[in-house]
C-alpha positions in Angstrom: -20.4 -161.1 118.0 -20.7 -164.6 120.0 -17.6 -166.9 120.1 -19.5 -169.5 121.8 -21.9 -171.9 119.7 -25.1 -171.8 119.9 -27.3 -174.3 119.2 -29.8 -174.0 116.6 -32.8 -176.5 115.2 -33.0 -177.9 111.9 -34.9 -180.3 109.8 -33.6 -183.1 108.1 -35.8 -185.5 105.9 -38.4 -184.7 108.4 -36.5 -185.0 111.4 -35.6 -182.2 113.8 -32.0 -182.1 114.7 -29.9 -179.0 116.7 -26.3 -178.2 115.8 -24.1 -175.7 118.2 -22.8 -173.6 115.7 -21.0 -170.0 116.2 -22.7 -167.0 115.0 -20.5 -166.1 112.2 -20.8 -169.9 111.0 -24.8 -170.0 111.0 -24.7 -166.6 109.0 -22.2 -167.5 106.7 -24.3 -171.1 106.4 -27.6 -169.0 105.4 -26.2 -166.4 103.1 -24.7 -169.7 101.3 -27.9 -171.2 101.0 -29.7 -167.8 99.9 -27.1 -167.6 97.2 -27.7 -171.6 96.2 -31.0 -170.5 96.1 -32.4 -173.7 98.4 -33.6 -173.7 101.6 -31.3 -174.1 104.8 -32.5 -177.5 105.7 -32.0 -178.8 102.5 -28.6 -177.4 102.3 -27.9 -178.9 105.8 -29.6 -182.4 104.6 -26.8 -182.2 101.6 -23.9 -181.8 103.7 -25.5 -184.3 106.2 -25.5 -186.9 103.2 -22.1 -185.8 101.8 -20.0 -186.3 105.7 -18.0 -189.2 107.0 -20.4 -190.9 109.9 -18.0 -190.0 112.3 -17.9 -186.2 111.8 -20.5 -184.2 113.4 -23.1 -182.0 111.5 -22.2 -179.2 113.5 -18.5 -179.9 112.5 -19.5 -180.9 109.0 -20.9 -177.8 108.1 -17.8 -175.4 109.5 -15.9 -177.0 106.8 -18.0 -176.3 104.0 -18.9 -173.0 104.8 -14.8 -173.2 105.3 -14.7 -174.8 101.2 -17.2 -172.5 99.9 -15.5 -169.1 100.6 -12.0 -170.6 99.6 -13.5 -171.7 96.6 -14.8 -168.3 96.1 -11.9 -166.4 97.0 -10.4 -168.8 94.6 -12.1 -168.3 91.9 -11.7 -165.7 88.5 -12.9 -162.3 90.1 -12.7 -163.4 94.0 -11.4 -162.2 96.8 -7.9 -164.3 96.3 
């Protein structure tokens, strides 16, 4: 497995962005939006929306991944 980010290509609202992100991040970023059942770019256009201007997607989307599995681990019957 890759420590080092690697940048990857997206589409937001028609625009095609790149985001270094680290392996384990962009998997854990696609399995979340298989389970919300949506495509990657629009899951990547919600948490674009969502951030403060001066955080970066790449950034922005480390901490939900982050949120989602402490939310889940959280949760009745999770990990936690």
């Amino acid at each position: 497995m890759s420590g080092r980010p690697v940048k990857r290509s997206l589409t937001l609202r028609g625009h095609r962005t790149s985001v270094s992100l680290e392996d384990a991040f962009w998997r854990a970023f696609r399995e979340i939006a298989a389970e919300k059942d949506m495509p990657i770019n629009a899951l990547a256009a919600e948490i674009d929306e969502a951030r403060e201007m001066d955080v970066g997607l790449a950034s922005a989307i480390r901490v939900y991944v982050l949120g989602w599995y402490r939310d889940q681990a959280s949760s009745p019957g999770g990990a936690g």
